[in-house]
MIVEXVO-632517 format. One record per residue: x, y, z of N, C-alpha, C in turn. Coordinates in steps of 0.05 Angstrom, whole numbers, padded with zeros to 5 digits, always signed. Last residue first. Example, Ala and Ser with C-alpha at 12.3 -4.5 7.8 and 13.67 -1.06 7.14 Angstrom:
2
+00257-00045+00142+00273-00021+00143+00258+00001+00157;+00264-00114+00156+00246-00090+00156+00264-00066+00156;
***
This chain:
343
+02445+02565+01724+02439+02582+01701+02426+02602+01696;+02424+02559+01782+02453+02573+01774+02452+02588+01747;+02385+02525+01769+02377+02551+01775+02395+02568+01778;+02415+02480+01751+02392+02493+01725+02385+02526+01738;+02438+02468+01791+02456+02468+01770+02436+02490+01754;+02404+02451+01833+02416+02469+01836+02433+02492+01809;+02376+02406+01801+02360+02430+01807+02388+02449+01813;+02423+02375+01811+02408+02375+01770+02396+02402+01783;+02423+02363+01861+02440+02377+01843+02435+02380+01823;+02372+02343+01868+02374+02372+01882+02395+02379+01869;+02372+02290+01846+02360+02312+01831+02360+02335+01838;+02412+02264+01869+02425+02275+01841+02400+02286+01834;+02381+02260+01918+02407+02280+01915+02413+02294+01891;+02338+02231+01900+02337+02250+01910+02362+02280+01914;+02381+02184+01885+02357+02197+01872+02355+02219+01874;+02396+02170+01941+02414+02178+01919+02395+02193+01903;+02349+02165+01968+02368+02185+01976+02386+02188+01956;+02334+02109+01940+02316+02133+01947+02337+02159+01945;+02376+02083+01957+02371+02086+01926+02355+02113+01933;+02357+02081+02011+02387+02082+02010+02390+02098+01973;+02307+02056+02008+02314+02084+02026+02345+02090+02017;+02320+02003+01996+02306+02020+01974+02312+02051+01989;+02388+01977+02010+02373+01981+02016+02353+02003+02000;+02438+01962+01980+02416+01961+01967+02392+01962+01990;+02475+01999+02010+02468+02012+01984+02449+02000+01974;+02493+02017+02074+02480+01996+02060+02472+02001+02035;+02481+02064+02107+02514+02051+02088+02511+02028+02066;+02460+02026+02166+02477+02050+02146+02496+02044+02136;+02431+01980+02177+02421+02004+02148+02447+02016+02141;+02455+01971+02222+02460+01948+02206+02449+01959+02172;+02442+02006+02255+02469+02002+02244+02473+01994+02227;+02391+02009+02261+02399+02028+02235+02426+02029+02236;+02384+01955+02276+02372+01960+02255+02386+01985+02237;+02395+01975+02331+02409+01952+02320+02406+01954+02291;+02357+02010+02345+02385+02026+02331+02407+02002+02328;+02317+01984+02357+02316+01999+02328+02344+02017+02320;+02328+01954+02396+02323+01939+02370+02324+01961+02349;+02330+01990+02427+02354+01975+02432+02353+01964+02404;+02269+02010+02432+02291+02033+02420+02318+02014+02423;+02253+01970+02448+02243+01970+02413+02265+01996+02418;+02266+01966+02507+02275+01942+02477+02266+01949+02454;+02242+02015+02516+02269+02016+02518+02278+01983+02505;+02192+01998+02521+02199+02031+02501+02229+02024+02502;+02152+01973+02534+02176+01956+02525+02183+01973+02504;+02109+01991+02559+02127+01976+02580+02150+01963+02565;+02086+02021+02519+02099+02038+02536+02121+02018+02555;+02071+01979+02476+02082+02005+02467+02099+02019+02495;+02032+01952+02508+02061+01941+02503+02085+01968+02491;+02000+02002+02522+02009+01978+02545+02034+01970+02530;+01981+02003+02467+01988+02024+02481+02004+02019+02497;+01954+01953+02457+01972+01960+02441+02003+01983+02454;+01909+01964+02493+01939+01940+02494+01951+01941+02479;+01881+02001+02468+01897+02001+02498+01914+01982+02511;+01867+01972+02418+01888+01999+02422+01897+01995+02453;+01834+01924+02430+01857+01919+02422+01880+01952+02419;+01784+01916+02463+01801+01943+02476+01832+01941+02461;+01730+01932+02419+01745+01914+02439+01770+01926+02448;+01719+01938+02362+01703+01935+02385+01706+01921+02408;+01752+01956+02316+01759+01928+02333+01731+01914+02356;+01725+02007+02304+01736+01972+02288+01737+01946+02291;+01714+02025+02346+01681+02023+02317+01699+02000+02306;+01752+02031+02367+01726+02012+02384+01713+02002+02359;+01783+02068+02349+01786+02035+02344+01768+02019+02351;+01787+02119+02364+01761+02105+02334+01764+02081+02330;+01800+02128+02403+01779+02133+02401+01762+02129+02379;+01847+02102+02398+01837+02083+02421+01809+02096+02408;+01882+02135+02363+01873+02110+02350+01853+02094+02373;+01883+02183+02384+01868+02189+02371+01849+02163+02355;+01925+02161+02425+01880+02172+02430+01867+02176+02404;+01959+02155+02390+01953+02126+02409+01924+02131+02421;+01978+02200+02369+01966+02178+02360+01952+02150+02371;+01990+02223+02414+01963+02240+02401+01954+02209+02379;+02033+02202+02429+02022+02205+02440+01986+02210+02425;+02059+02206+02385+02064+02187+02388+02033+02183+02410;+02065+02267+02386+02061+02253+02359+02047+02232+02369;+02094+02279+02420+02071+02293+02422+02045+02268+02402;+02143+02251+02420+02125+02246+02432+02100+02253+02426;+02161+02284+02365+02162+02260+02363+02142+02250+02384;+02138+02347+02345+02150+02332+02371+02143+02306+02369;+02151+02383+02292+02131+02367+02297+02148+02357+02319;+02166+02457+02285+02178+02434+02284+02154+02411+02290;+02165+02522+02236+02165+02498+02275+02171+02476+02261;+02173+02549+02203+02188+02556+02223+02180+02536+02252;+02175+02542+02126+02174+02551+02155+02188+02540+02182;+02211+02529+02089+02215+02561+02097+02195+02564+02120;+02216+02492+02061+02199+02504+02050+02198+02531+02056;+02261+02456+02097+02259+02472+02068+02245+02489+02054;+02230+02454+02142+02254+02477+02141+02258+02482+02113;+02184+02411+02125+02180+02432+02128+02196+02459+02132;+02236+02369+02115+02213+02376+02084+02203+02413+02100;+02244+02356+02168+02263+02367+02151+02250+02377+02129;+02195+02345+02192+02206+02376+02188+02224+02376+02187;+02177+02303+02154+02165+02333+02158+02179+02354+02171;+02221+02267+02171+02214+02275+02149+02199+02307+02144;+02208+02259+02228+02236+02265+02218+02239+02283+02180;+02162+02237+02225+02166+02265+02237+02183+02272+02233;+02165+02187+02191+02155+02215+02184+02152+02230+02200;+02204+02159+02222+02206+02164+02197+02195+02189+02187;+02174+02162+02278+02205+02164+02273+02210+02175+02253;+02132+02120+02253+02135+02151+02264+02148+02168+02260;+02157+02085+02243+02146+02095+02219+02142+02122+02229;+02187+02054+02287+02201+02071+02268+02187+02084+02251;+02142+02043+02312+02155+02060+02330+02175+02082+02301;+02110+02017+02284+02102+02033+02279+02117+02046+02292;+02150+01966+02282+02147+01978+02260+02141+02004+02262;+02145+01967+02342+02168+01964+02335+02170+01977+02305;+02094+01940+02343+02108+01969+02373+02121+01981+02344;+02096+01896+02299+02073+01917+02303+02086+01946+02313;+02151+01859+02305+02132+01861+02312+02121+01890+02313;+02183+01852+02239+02181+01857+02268+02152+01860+02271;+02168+01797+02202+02166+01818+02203+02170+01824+02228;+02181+01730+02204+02195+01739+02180+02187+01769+02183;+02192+01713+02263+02175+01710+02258+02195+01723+02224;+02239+01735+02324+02221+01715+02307+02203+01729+02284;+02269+01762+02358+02281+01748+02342+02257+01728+02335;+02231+01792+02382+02252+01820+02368+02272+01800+02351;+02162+01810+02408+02182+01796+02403+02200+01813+02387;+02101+01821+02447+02126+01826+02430+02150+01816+02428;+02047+01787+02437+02073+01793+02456+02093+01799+02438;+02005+01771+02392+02009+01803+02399+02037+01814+02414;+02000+01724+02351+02027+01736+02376+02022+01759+02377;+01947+01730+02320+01957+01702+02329+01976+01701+02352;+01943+01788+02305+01917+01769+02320+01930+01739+02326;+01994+01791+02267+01987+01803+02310+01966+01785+02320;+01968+01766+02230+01999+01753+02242+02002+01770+02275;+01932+01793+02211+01931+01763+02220+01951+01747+02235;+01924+01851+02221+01929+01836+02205+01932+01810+02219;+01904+01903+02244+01880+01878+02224+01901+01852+02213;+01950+01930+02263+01929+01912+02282+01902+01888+02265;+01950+01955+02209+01980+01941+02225+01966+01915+02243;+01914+01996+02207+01912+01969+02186+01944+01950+02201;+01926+02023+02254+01903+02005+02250+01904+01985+02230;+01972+02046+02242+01962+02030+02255+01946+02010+02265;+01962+02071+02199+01976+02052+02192+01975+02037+02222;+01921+02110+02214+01914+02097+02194+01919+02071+02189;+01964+02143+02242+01927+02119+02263+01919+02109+02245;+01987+02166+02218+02000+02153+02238+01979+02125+02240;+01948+02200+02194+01960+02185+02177+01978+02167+02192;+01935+02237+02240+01907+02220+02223+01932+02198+02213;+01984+02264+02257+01961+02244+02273+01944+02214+02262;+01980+02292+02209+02005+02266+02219+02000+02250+02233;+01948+02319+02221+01949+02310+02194+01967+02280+02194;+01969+02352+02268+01937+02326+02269+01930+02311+02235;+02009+02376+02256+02009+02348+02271+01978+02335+02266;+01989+02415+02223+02007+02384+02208+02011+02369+02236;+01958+02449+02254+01946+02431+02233+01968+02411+02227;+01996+02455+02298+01974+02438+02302+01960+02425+02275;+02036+02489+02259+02046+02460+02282+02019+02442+02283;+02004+02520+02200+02020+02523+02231+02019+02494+02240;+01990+02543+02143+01996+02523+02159+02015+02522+02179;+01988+02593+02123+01963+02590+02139+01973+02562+02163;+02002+02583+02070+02017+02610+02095+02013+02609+02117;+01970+02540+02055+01990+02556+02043+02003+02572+02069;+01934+02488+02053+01928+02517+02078+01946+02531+02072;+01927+02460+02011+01913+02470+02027+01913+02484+02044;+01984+02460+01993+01968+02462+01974+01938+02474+01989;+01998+02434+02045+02015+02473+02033+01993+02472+02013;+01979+02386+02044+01976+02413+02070+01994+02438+02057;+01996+02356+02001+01963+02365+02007+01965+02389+02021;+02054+02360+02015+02044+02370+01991+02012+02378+01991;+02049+02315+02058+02064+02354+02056+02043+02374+02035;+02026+02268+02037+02009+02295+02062+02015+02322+02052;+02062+02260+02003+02039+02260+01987+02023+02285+02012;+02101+02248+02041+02118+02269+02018+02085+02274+02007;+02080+02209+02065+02083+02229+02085+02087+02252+02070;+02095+02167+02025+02069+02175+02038+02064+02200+02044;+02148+02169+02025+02134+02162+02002+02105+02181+02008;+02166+02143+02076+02168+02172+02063+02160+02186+02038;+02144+02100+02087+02127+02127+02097+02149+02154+02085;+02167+02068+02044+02149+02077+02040+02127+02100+02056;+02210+02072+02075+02219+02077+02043+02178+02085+02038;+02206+02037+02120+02210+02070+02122+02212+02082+02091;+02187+01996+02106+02167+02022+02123+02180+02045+02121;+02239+01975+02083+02217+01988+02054+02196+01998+02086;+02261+01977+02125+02272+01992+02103+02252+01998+02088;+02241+01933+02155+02246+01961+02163+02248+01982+02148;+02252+01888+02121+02215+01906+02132+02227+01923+02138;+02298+01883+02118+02284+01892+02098+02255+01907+02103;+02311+01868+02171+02320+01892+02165+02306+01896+02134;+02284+01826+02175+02269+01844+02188+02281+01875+02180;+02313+01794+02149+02284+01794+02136+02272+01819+02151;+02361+01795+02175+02368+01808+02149+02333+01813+02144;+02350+01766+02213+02350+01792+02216+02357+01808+02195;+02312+01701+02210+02338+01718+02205+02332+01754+02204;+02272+01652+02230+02278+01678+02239+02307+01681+02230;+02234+01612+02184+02255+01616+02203+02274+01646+02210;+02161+01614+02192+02183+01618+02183+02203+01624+02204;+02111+01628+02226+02132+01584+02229+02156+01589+02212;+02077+01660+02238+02109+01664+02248+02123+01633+02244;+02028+01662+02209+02044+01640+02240+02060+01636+02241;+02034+01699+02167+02015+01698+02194+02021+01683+02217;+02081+01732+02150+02077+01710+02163+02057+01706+02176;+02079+01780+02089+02073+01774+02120+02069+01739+02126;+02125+01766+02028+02095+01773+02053+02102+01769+02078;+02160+01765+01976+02157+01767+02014+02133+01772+02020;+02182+01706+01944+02158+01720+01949+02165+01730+01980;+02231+01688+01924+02217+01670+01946+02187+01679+01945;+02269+01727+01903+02260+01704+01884+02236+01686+01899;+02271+01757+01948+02250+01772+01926+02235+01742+01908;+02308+01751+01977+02285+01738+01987+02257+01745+01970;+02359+01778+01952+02352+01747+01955+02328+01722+01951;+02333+01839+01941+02338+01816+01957+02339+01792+01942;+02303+01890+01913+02316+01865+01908+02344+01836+01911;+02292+01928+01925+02314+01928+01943+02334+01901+01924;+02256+01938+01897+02278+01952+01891+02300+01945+01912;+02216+01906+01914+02229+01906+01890+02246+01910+01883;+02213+01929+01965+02212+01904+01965+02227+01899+01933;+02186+01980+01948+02200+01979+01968+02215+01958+01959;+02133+01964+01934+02151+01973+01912+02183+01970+01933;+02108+01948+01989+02112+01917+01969+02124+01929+01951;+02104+02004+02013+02118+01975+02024+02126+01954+02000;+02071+02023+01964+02104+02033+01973+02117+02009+01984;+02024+01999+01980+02037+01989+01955+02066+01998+01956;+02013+02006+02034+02018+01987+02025+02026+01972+02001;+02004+02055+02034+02029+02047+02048+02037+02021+02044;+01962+02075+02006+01994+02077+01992+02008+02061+02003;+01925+02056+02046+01932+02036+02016+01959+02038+02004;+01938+02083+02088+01933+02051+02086+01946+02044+02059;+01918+02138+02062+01945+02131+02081+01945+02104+02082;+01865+02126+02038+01896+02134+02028+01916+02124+02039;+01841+02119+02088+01835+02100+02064+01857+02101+02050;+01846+02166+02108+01861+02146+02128+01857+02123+02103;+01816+02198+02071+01853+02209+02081+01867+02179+02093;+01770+02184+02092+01777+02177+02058+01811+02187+02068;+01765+02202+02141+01759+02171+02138+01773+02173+02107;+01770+02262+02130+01783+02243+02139+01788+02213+02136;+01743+02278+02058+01733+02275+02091+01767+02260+02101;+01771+02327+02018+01762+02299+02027+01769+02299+02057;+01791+02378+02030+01778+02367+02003+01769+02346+02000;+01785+02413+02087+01800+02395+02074+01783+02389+02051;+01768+02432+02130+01783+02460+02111+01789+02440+02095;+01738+02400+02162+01728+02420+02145+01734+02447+02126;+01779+02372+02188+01766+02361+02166+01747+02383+02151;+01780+02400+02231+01803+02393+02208+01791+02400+02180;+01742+02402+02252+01745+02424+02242+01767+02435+02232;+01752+02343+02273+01716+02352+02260+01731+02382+02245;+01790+02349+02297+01795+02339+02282+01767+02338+02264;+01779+02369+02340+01791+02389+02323+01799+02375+02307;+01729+02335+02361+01723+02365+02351+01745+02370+02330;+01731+02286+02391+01753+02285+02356+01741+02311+02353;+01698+02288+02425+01717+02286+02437+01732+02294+02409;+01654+02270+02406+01658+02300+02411+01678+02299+02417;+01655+02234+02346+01644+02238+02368+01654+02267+02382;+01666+02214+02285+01646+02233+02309+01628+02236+02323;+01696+02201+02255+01708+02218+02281+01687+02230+02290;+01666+02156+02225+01696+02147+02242+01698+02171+02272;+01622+02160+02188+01617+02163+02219+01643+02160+02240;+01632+02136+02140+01627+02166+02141+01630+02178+02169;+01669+02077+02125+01663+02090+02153+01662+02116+02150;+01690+02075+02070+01648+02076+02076+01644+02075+02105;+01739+02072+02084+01720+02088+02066+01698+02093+02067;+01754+02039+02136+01759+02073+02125+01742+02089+02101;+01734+01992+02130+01747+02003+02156+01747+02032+02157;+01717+01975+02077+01703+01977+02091+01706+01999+02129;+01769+01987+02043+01740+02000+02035+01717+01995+02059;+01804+01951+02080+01805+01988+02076+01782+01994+02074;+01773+01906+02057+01780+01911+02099+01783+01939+02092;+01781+01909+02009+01766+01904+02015+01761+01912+02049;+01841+01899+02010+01832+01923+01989+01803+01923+02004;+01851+01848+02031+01858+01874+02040+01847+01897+02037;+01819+01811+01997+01813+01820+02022+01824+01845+02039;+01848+01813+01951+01832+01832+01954+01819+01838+01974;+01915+01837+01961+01903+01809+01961+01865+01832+01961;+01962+01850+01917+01951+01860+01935+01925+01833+01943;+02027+01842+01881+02006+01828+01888+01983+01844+01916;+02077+01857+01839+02065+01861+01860+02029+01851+01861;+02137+01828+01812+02109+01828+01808+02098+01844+01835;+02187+01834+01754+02176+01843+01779+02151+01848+01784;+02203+01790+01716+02188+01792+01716+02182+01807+01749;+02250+01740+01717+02257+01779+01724+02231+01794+01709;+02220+01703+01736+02232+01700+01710+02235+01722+01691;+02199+01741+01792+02196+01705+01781+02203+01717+01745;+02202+01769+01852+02220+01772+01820+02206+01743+01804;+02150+01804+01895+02165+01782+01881+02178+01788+01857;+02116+01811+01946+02126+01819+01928+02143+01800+01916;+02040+01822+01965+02071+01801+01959+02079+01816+01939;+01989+01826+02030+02000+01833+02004+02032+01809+01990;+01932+01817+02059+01966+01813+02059+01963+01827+02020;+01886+01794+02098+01895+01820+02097+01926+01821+02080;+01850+01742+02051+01864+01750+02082+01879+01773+02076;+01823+01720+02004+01815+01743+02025+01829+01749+02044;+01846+01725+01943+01849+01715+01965+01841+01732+01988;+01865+01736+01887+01841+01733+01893+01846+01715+01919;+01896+01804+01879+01901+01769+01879+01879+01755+01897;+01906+01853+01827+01897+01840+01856+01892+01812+01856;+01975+01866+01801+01949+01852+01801+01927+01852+01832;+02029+01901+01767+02017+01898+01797+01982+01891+01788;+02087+01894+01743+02063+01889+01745+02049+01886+01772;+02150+01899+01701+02130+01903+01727+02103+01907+01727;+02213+01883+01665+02181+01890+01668+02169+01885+01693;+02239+01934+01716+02222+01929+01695+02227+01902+01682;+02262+01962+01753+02252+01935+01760+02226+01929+01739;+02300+02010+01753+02305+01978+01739+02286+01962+01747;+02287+02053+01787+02301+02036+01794+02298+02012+01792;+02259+02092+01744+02284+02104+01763+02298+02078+01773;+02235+02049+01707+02251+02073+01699+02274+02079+01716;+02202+02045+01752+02208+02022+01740+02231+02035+01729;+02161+02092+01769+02184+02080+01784+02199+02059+01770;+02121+02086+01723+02142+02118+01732+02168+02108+01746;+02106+02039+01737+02113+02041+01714+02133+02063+01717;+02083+02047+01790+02101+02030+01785+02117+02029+01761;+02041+02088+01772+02059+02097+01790+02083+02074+01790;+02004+02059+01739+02015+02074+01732+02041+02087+01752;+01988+02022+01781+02001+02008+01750+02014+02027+01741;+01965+02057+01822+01993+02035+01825+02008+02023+01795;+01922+02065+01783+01932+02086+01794+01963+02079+01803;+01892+02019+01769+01902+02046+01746+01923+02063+01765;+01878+02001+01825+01894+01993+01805+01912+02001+01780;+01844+02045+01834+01869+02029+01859+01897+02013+01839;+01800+02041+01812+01819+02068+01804+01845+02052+01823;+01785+01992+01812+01804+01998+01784+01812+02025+01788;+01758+01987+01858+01781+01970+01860+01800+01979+01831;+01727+02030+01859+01748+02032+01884+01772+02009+01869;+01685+02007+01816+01701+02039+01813+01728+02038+01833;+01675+01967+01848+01682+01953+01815+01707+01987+01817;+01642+01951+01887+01669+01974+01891+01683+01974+01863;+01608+01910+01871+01601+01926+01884+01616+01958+01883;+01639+01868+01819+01635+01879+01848+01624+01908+01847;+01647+01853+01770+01613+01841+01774+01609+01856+01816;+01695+01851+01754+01676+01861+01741+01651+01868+01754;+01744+01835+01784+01716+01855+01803+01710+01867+01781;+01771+01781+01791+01756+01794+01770+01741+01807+01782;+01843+01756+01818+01812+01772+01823+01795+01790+01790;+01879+01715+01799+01882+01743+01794+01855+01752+01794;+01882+01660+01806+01905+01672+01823+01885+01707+01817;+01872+01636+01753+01844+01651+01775+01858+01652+01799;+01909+01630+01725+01895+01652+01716+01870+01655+01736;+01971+01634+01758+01946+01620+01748+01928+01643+01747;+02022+01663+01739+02009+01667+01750+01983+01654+01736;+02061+01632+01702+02081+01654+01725+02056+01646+01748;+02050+01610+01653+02047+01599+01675+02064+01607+01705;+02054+01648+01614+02063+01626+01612+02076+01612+01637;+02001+01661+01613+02003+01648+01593+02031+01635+01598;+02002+01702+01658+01986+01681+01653+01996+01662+01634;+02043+01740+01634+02048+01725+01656+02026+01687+01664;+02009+01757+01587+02041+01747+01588+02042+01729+01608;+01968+01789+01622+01969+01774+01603+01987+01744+01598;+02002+01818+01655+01992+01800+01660+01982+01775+01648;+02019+01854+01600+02040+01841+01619+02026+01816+01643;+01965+01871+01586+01990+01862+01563+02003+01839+01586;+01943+01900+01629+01932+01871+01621+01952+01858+01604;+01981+01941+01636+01976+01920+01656+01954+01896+01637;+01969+01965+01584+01995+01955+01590+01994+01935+01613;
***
C-alpha cells in the first residue's frame, strides 16, 4: 500500500523520485523498514479515525535532523528525513554503553526487569515522538499544512503565534500518544508490582529521550537564548516544559484509572530528568550542552510558565486542535464502553 500511494505520488510529480531515500543497499536496511512498516501501518489505523486519507509516510533523502508534514493535492504526506532516522540509530540504538556508569545503578536495575535495554526504550521514545508530532500536524490540518511544516533551522521565518500554538498541540498530542505506549509496557511488566519509583524512572528515561533529540536539532545549535516571539517552533525550555506537563498529567490520570494509588511529582520529574539527561549527554554532545540547557530552564521558569498558559488559553476550546479531536475520540469510546458493559 505504501509503495502503491508513493508510487502515485511520484508519478505525478507531488514527490521527485530521488526526494525518497533507497536503504536497499544500508547497513540498518532492517531499522529503517521495520520504522517504516510500522508508521505506514499506524497512519493508515489513524486515517479512518481522523479523515486524512489518502496518506503516506516516506523517508526523505536528506541528512539534517527534521521531519514534514504536509496536504499537497489532499494527498496527506509525512516525511522523516533520514538523517534523523540515522542520529536515533546512532545516539540510542547502537549506544549499548548509554547508562553505565555508577551513578545510573537504579536505572541499571531498571533495566533488568525490562524486555529491552534502555538505550532501545529512548530509540522508541524519539522516534514515536516524532511521527505522532508530524500525524499531529495532519489532523489538525491547518492552513499551514498546504505550505509543509517543519522545523526552522534559521528562524528567518515570520513569527505568528498561531505556528507555535500548533507545535504545542501536536507535543502534546503526541506525548500522549507516547506516554499511553510506556503505561501499557509498565503494567504489562511489573503488574501489581508497579510502584511511584519504577514509573517515574520510566518517565525519566522517556523525558531524556525527547530531550536530547530536542538539543540535536539544528535550529537550537544556531539560537539556544530563549525566545517566545520568533522563529516558526517555541523554543526547546518551553516545548519540553509542556511535554512534561503533558505526560505527568497523563500518567496519573491513566494511573487512578487503573486503580492504583500514587501519583508522579511534576518537579521530581523535571528534576530527575535534567541528571539523568547531564549524565548521558556527555557521550552525545561531549560538552556541557545539558547544564546550559538546565541554566536556561531554571533562570527563565517564570516566562515559559507566562508563555505556556498564554498557549493553553488560546487551546481551550479550540476544536481543530489534534489533542482537542483526540479527546472527543476518546470520550465517544468510554461511552460506547460504558454502554456495552451496562449490557
Amino acid at each position: 500500500m505504501n509503495n502503491e500511494i508513493l508510487n502515485e505520488l511520484i508519478a505525478k510529480k507531488i514527490i521527485p523520485s530521488d526526494d525518497v531515500f533507497d536503504f536497499s543497499g544500508s547497513p540498518f536496511y532492517e531499522e529503517f523498514k521495520d520504522i517504516l512498516d510500522f508508521y505506514q501501518k499506524n497512519l493508515l489505523i489513524n486515517s479512518t479515525k481522523y479523515d486524512i486519507h489518502p496518506c503516506v509516510i516516506y523517508i526523505k533523502n536528506q541528512f539534517g535532523i527534521n521531519a514534514r508534514a504536509a496536504k499537497i493535492q489532499d494527498y496527506f504526506i509525512i516525511s522523516i528525513n533520514m538523517g534523523a532516522i540515522k542520529h536515533l540509530i546512532d545516539v540510542f540504538l547502537m549506544n549499548k554503553e548509554l547508562i553505565n556508569e555508577e551513578s545510573l545503578k537504579e536505572y541499571q536495575e531498571l533495566e533488568s526487569f525490562l524486555d529491552v535495554p534502555i538505550h532501545v526504550l529512548m530509540h522508541h521514545g524519539a522516534i514515536h515522538f516524532s511521527f505522532y508530532h508530524e500525524m499531529a500536524h495532519l489532523i489538525q490540518k491547518s492552513d499551514y499544512l498546504t505550505l509543509s511544516i517543519y522545523e526552522d533551522a534559521d528562524h528567518d521565518s515570520q513569527f505568528f503565534i498561531t505556528r507555535h500554538l500548533l507545535e504545542i498541540d501536536a507535543d502534546e498530542f503526541s506525548a500522549i500518544n507516547v506516554v499511553a505506549h510506556v503505561v501499557d509496557h509498565a503494567e504489562d511488566t511489573f503488574g501489581d508490582n508497579l510502584n511511584e519509583s519504577i514509573m517515574q524512572n520510566l518517565i525519566v528515561v522517556l523525558c531524556s529521550s525527547l530531550l536530547l533529540y530536542f538539543l540535536s536539532f539544528q535550529s537550537y545549535k544556531n539560537e539556544p537564548e530563549i525566545y517566545t516571539t520568533k522563529s516558526t517552533h517555541p523554543h526547546p525550555c518551553i516545548r519540553i516544559a509542556w511535554i512534561v506537563i503533558t505526560i505527568i498529567d497523563y500518567v496519573n490520570q491513566d494511573l487512578k484509572g487503573r486503580g492504583y494509588d500514587f501519583t508522579l511529582d511534576r518537579k521530581k520529574i523535571g528534576e530527575a530528568m535534567l541528571t539523568f539527561s547531564e549524565l548521558i549527554g556527555v557521550k552525545i554532545f561531549g560538552d556541557s550542552t545539558i547544564s546550559y540547557f538546565r541554566k536556561l530552564m531554571e533562570e527563565n521558569a517564570e516566562l515559559i510558565s507566562i508563555y505556556l498558559h498564554k498557549i493553553s488559553m488560546l487551546k481551550h476550546n479550540d476544536k481543530s486542535m489534534a489533542v482537542s479531536k483526540w479527546n472527543y475520540l476518546a470520550g465517544e469510546y468510554l461511552k460506547k464502553k460504558g454502554a456495552e458493559d451496562e449490557e
